[in-house]
C-alpha positions in Angstrom: 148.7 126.5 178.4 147.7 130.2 178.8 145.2 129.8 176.3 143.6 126.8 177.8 143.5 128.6 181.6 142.5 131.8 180.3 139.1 129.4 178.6 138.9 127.2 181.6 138.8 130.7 184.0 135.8 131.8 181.3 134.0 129.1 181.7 134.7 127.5 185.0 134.2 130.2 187.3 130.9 131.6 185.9 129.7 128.3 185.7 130.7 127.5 189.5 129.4 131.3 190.3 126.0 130.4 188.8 126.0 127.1 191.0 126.7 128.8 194.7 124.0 131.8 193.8 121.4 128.9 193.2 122.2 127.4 196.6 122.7 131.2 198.1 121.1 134.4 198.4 122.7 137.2 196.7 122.5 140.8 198.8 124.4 144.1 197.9 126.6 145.0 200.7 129.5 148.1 201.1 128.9 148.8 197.2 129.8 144.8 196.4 127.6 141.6 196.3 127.9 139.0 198.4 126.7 135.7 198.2 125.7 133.5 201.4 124.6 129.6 201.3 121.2 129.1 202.1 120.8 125.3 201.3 118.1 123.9 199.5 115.6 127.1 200.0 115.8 128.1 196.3 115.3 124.5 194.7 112.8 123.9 196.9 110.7 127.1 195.6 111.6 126.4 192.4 109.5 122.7 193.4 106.8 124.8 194.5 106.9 127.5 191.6 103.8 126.8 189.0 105.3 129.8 186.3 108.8 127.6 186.2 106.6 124.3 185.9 104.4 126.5 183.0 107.6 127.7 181.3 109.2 124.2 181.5 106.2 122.8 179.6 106.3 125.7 176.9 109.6 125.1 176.5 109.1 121.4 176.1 106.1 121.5 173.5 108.2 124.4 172.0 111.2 121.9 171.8 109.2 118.7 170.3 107.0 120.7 168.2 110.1 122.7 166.2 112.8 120.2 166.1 109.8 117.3 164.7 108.6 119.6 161.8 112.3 120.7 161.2 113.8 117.6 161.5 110.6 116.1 158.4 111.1 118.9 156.3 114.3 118.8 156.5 114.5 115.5 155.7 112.6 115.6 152.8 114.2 118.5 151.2 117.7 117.2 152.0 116.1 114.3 150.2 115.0 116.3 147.1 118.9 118.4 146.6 120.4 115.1 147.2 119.2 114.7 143.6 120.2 115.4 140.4 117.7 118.2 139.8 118.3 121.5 137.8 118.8 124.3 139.5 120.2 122.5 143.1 122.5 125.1 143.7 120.5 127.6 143.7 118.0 126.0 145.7 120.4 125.1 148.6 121.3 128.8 148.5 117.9 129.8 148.8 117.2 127.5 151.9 119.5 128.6 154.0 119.2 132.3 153.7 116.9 132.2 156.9 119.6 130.6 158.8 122.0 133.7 158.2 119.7 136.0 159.7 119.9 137.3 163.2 117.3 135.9 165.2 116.4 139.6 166.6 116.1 140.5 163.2 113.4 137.3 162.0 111.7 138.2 165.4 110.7 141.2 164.1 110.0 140.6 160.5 107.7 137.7 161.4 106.1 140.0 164.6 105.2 142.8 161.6 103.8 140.1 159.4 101.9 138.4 162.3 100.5 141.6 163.1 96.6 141.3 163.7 95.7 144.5 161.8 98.6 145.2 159.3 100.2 142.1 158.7 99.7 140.5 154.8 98.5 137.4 156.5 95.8 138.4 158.2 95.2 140.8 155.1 95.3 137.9 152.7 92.6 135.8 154.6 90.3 139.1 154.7 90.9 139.2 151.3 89.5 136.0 150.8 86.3 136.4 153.1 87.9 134.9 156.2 88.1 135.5 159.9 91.1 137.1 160.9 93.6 135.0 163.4 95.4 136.6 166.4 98.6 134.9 165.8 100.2 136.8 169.0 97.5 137.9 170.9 95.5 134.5 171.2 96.1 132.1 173.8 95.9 129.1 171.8 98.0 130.0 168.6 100.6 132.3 170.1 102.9 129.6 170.4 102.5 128.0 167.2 103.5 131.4 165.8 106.7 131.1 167.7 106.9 127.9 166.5 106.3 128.8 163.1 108.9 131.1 163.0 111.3 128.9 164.6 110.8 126.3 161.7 110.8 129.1 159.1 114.4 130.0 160.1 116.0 126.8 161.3 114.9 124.0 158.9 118.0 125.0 156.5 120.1 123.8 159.5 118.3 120.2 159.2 118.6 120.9 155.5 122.4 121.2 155.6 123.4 118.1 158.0 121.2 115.9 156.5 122.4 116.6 153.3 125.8 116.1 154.2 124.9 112.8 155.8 123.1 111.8 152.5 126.3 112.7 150.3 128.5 110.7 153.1 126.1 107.2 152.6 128.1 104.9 150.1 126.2 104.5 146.7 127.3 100.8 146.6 124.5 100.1 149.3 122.0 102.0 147.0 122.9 100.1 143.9 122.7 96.8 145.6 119.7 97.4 146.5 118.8 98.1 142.7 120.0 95.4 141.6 118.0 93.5 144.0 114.8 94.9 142.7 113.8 97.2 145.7 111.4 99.7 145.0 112.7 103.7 145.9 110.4 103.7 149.4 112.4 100.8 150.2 115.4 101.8 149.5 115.1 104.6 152.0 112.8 103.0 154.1 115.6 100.1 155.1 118.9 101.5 153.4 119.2 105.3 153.3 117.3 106.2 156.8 119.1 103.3 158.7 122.4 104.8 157.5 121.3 108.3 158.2 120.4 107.3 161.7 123.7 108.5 163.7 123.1 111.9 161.6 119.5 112.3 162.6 120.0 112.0 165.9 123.3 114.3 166.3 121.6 116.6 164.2 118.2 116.6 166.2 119.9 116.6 169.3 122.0 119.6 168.2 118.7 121.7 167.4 117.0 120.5 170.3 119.9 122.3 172.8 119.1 125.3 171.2 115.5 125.4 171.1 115.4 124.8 175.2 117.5 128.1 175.2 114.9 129.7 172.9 114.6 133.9 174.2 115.3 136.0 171.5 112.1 135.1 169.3 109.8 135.0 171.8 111.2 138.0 173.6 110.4 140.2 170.8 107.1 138.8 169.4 105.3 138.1 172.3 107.4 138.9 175.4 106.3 135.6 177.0 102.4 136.7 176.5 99.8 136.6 176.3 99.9 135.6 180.3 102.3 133.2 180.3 101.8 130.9 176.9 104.7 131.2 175.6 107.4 132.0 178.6 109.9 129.8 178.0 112.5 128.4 181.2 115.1 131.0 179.6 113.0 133.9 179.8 111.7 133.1 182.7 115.4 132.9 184.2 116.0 136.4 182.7 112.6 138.3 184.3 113.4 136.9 187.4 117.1 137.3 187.7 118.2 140.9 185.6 114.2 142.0 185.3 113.3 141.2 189.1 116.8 141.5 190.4 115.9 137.9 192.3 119.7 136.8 191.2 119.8 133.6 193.3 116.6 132.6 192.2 117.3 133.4 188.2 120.4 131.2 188.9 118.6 128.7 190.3 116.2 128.4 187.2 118.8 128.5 184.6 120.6 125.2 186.8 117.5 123.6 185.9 117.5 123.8 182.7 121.2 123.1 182.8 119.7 119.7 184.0 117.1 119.4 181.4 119.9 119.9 178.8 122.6 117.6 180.5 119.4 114.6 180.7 118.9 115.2 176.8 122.8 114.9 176.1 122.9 110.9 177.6 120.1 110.1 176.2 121.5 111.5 172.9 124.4 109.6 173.7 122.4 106.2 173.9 120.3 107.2 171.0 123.6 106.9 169.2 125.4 103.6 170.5 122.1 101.9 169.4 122.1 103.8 165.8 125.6 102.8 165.7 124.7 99.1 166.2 121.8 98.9 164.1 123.8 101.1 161.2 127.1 98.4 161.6 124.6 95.3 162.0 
């Protein structure tokens, strides 16, 4: 019991906190703050605000866009270590390296090799006689470099449920299958990948939660520029609230992408009743 109060008092209160500064205004009164209910005022700015509706639409291509080409990959080289291939081990080592590494840290590894006079890749395109590419400073690849780097270290995560999901399917399915003359593409086109279904989507849905809260990355290799490309709703939430001080506001745009979240977790949930009933049927 003191265990379970002392978790519900660290996550209960801050959470209710958060919810009365978004429908208050926060003010700093005899050394203290204070927070008073204005209504609707903040939500209603927030309507009105075109950086939160740009950051919510960075944050949703950033969100499709990484968990798609994670989710593929992933697939296919959960698909290829599922095998009996030599050297698997080391190979599913190797993969998952990036995952270890601090996302701080890959921020800046991938901001040095991005960089548009000293990184190697623009280096090794010069070396082959072409133009060089502002990977952070243009407007219309900056975010693919965040993407980029966001596949780079997150893949092995697709990589690692996916494989576990392939190891869980029963090889009695796959040897009927044989035995009934289907061809490999069909195999995994109406046996494996139908089985895999309730895997795909928990996994997807896992990696797509922590892609909307995306900062880190983007903080250190672009700092939402240049403009606004690549501000996500989380950054945006942290200029505005410990950058601007506006703490009612910052509250406010953190609740809505608590929503954003919360709208993706039932349609997860409906994803997988239907996987379920196609997987038992």
């Amino acid at each position: 019991m003191p265990t379970i109060v002392i978790l519900l008092l660290l996550t209960i209160f801050p959470f209710l906190f958060t919810l009365a500064m978004a429908f208050g205004k926060v003010t700093f009164a005899g050394g203290g703050l204070k927070v008073s209910l204005v209504g609707a005022k903040n939500w209603i700015r927030l309507i009105h605000d075109s950086r939160f509706w740009n950051a919510l639409v960075v944050t949703l291509k950033i969100v499709s866009l990484s968990v798609f080409c994670e989710y593929v990959l992933g697939l296919l080289l959960a698909t290829l270590l599922n095998r009996r291939i030599r050297g698997r081990t080391f190979f599913r080592v190797t993969f998952l390296l990036p995952m270890m590494l601090a996302p701080i840290a890959v921020g800046y590894m991938w901001r040095m090799m991005l960089n548009d006079t000293r990184g190697p890749f623009n280096d090794f395109l010069h070396r082959l006689g072409l133009g060089t590419i502002g990977w952070l400073s243009d407007p219309s690849v900056a975010m693919y470099s965040i993407v980029l780097t966001d596949i780079w270290q997150w893949t092995p995560f697709m990589i690692l449920i996916l494989l576990a999901g392939l190891q869980a399917i029963p090889r009695d399915y796959i040897e009927a299958a044989k035995v009934d003359g289907a061809s490999g593409w069909k195999i995994f086109l109406y046996v494996t990948f139908p089985l895999l279904a309730p895997v795909s989507i928990a996994a997807v849905f896992l990696r797509s939660v922590e892609v909307f809260k995306i900062i880190d990355t983007i903080y250190i290799m672009t700092g939402g520029g240049p403009g606004l490309v690549t501000e996500s709703l989380t950054l945006y939430g942290y200029s505005v609230g410990l950058r601007a001080f506006d703490l009612a506001y910052g509250a406010t745009v953190s609740f809505s992408l608590f929503f954003v979240v919360l709208a993706s977790s039932i349609l997860f949930f409906l994803l997988t009743r239907r996987a379920r009933q196609i997987s038992l049927g």
